[in-house]
C-alpha positions as CSV (number, residue, x, y, z in Angstrom):
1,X,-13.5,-11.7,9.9
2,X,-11.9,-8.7,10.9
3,X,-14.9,-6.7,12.7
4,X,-12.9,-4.2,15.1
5,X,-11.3,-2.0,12.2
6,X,-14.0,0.3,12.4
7,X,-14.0,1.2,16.0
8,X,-10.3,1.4,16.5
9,X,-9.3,3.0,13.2
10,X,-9.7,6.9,13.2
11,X,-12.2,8.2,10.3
12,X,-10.1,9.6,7.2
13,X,-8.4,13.3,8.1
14,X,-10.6,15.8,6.1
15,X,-8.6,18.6,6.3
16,X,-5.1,17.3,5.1
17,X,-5.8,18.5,1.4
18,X,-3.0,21.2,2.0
19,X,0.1,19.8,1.0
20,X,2.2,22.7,3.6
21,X,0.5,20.9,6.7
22,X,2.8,17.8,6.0
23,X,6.1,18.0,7.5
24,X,8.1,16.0,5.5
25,X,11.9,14.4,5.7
26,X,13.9,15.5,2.8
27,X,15.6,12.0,2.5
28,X,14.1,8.8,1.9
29,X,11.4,6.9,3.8
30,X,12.7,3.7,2.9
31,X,16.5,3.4,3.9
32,X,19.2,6.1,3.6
33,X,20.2,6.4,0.3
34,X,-8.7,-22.5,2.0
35,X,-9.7,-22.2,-2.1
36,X,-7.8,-19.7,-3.8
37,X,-10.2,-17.0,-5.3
38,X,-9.0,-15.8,-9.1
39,X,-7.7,-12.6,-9.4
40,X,-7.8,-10.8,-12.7
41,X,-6.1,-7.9,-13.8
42,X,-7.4,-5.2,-16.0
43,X,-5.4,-2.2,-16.8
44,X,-6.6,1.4,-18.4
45,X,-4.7,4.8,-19.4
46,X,-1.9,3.1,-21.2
47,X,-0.9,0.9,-18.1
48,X,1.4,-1.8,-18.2
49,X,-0.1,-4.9,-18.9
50,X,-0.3,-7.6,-16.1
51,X,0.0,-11.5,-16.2
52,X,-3.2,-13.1,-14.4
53,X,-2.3,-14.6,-10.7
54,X,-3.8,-16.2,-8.5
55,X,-4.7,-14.8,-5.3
56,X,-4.8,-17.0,-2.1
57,X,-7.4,-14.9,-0.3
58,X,-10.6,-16.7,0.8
59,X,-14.0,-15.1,1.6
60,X,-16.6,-13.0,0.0
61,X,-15.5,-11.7,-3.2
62,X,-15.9,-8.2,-4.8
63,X,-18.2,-9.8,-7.8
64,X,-20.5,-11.8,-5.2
65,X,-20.4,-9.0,-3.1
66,X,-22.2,-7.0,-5.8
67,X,-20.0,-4.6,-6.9
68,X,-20.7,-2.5,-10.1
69,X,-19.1,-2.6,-13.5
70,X,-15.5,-1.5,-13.5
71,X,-15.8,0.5,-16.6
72,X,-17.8,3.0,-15.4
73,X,-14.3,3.3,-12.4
74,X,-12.0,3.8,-15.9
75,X,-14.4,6.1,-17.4
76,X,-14.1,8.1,-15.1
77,X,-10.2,7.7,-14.1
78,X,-9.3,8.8,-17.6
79,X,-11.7,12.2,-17.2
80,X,-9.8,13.0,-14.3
81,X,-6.3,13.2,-16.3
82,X,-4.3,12.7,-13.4
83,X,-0.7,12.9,-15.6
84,X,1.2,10.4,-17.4
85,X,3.1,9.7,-13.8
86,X,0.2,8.7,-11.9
87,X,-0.8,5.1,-11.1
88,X,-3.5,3.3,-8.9
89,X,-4.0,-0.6,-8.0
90,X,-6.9,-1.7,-6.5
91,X,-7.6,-5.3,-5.1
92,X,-10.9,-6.5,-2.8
93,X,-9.8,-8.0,0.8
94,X,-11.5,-11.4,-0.2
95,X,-10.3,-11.9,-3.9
96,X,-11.4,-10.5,-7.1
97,X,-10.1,-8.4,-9.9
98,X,-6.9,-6.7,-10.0
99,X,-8.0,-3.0,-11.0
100,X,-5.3,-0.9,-12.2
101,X,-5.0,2.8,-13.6
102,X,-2.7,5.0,-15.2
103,X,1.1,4.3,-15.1
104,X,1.9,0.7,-14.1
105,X,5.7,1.5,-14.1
106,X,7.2,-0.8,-11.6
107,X,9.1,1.1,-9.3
108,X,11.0,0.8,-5.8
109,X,8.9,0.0,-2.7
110,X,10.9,2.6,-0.5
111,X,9.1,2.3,3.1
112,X,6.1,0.3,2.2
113,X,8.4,-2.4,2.0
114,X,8.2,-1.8,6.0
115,X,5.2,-3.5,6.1
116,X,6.3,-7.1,5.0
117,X,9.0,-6.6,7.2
118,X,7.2,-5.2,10.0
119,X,5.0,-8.8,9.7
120,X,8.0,-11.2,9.0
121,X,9.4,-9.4,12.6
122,X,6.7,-10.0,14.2
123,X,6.8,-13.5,13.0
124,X,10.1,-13.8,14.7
125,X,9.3,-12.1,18.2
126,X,10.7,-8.5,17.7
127,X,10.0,-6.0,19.8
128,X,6.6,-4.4,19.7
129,X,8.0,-0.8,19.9
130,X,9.9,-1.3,17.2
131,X,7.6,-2.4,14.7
132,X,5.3,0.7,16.1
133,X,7.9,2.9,15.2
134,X,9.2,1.4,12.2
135,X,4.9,1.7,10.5
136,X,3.6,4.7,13.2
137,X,6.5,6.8,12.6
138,X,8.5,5.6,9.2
139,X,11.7,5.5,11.4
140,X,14.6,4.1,9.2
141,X,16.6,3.1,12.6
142,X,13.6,0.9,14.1
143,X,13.3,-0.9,10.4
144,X,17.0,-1.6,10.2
145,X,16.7,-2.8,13.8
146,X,14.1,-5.1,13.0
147,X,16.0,-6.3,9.6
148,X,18.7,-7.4,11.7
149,X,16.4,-9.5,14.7
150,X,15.9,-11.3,11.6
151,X,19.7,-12.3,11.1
152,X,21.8,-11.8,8.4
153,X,21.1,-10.0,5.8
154,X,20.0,-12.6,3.4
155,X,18.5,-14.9,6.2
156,X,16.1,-11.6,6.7
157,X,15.8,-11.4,2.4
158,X,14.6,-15.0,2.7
159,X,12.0,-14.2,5.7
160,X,10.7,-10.9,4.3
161,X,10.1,-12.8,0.3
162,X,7.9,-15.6,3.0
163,X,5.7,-13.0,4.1
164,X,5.5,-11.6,0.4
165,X,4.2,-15.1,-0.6
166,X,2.2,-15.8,1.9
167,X,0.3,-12.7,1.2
168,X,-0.3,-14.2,-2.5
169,X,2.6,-11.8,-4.1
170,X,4.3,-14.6,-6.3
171,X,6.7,-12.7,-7.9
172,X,8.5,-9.6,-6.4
173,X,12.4,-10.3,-5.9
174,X,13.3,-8.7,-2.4
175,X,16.4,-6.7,-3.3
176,X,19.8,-8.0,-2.1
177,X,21.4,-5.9,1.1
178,X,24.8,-4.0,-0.1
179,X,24.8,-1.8,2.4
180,X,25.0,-2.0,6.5
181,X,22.1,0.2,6.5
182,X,20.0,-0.9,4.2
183,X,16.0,-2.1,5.0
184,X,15.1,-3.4,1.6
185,X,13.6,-0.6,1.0
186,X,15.1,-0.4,-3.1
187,X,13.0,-3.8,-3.8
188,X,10.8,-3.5,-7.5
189,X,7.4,-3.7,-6.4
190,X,4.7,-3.5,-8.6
191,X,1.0,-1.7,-7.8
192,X,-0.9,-4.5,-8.4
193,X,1.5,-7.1,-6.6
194,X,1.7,-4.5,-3.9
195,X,-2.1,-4.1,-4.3
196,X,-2.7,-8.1,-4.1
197,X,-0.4,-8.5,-0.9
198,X,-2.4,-5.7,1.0
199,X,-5.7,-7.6,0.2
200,X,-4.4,-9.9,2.2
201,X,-3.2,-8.6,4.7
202,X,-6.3,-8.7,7.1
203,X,-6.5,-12.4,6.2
204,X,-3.0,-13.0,7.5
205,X,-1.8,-14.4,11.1
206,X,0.1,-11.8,13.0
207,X,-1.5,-8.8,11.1
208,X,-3.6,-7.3,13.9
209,X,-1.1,-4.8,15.7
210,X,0.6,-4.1,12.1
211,X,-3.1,-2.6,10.7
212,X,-3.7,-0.8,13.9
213,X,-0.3,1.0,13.9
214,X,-1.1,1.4,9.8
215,X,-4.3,3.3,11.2
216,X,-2.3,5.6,13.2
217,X,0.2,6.8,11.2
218,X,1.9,10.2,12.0
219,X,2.5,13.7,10.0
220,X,5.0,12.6,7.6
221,X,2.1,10.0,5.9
222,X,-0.9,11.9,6.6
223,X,-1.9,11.9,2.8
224,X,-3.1,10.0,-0.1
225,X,-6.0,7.8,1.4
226,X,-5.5,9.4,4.7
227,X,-6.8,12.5,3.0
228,X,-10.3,11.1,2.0
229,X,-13.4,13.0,3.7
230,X,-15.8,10.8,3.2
231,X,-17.5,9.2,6.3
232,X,-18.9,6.0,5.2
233,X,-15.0,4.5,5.6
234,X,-12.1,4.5,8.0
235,X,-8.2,3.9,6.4
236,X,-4.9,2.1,7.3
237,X,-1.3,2.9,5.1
238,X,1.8,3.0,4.6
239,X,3.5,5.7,2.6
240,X,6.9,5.2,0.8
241,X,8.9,8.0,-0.8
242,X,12.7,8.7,-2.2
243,X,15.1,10.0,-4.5
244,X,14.8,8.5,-7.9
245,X,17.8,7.8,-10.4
246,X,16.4,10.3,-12.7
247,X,16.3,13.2,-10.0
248,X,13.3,14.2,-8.2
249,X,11.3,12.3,-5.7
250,X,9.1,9.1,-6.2
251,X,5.9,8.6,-3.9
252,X,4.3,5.8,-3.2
253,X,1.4,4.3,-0.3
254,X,-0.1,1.2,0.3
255,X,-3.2,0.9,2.2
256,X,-6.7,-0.6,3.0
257,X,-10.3,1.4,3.4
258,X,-12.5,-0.3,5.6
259,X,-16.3,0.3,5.3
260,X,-18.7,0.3,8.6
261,X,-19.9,-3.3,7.4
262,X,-16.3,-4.4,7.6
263,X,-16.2,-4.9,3.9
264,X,-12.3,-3.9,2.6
265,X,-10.6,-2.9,-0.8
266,X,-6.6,-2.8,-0.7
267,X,-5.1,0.6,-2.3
268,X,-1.8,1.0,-3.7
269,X,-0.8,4.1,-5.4
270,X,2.6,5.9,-6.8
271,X,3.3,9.3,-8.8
272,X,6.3,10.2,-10.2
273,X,8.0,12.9,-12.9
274,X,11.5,13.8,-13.1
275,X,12.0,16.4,-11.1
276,X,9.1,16.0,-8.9
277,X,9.2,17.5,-5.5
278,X,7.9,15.8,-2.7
279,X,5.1,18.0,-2.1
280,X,4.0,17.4,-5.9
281,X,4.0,13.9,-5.2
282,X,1.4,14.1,-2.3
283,X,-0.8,16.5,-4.1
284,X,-1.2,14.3,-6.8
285,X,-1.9,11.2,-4.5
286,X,-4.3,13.4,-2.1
287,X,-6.4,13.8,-6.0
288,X,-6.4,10.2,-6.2
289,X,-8.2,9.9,-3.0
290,X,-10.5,12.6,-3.8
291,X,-10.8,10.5,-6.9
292,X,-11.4,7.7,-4.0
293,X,-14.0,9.6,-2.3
294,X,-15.6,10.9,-5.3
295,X,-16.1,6.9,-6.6
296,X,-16.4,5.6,-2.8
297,X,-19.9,3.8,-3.7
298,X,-18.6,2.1,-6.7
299,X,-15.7,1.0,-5.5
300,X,-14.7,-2.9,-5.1
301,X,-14.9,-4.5,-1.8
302,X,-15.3,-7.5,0.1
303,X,-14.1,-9.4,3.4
304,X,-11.7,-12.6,4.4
């Protein structure tokens, strides 16, 4: 049981609602260019249907942690009428339901792909400052540093898919390197596979220094959860953003919020429109997490 997040995890910025106090790189974040408990999926707002997993997380689940009814959570999602490019995953540390809203799309992980990385590096003895800056900062150079300590290019596709299965994602093909600069940052990654693997992340060996440095992440991925105000929980994330084929940007982030008992739900979010700019895509992720802190009692959560 993870019982330090709360002390060394600063509280959620409050006053990060204004999208002109994030300063913002105008190319992408993600490369230049015991028992299993059941998970379930259910899906609202014309979202993608999702094939039932199983999850590999052990503990206290969301349902015999008490948790509400989700419908109320989708009653209230599809009041909020967040767009038709909008989508949310949620997934209780511990196991339970898959939750997912709005669009489903499966789109590229751009730098919260860094995160598996990040792990399988640290598997492999990189260099602490290098996984700080690949997660603290989103710096492209420390991620393609620490894609080559794990050989070549497909000997690091192999390592980073292990950490993706380990953390109970099943199916997400790690893209193949065709480029010397390349951090696997172009890999498909659904929200709720994206969701799953961040619920168990605190359940994971090696994870420790990764979630502190996902707790102290700079400017550029101040947003989204980051953003939510309310003081009952404390937040670690990952944001991901880049050009899509279609023009305009795509945004993603994956994270945990962490309540003072130490009980944790996994978040995974993305928005995108053709055309989007950047600072679109943050505003509408900073109205999911005011979405977040609006339905912070009822949400899902549970431990390892």
């Amino acid at each position: 049981m993870r019982t330090y997040l709360w002390g060394r995890l600063r509280p959620a910025v409050a006053t990060l609602i204004g999208v002109g106090l994030v300063s913002v790189s105008a190319i992408s974040c993600g490369q230049t260019d015991g028992t299993p408990a059941p998970v379930r999926s259910t899906a609202t707002s014309g979202a993608a249907s999702t094939a039932a997993s199983t999850s590999r997380v052990t503990g206290t689940s969301a349902s015999a942690a008490g948790n509400p009814d989700y419908a109320e959570l989708h009653a209230s999602w599809e009041k909020s009428d967040f767009g038709p490019g909008v989508g949310l995953a949620l997934v209780p540390v511990g196991g339970g339901e898959v939750l997912t809203f709005g669009n489903q799309n499966q789109r590229v992980a751009w730098s919260t792909i860094k995160v598996p990385l990040a792990l399988a590096a640290q598997r492999n003895g990189s260099k602490q400052a290098l996984i700080s800056k690949a997660i603290i900062n989103s710096d492209n150079d420390a991620a393609l540093s620490l894609r080559e300590s794990l050989g070549t290019p497909e000997e690091a596709r192999t390592k980073v898919t292990a950490v993706l299965r380990d953390g109970g994602d099943d199916s997400t093909a790690v893209v193949t390197i065709k480029a010397a600069d390349e951090t696997f940052g172009l890999t498909e990654w659904k929200l709720a596979d994206a969701a799953t693997f961040a619920a168990h992340l605190p359940c994971m060996k090696d994870t420790d220094e990764i979630l502190t440095y996902m707790g102290e992440v700079n400017s550029n991925q101040q947003w989204g959860i980051e953003s939510m105000t309310s003081p009952r929980v404390t937040t670690a994330l990952k944001g991901g953003w880049g050009p899509a084929d279609q023009g305009g940007y795509e945004v993603r982030q994956l994270g945990l919020i962490t309540w003072k008992d130490g009980r944790e739900l996994a978040v995974t979010m993305q928005t995108y429109q053709p055309g989007q700019e950047m600072s679109t895509g943050i505003a509408h992720l900073n109205e999911v997490a005011a979405w977040l802190d609006k339905n912070v009692a009822k949400l899902p959560r549970g431990k390892c």
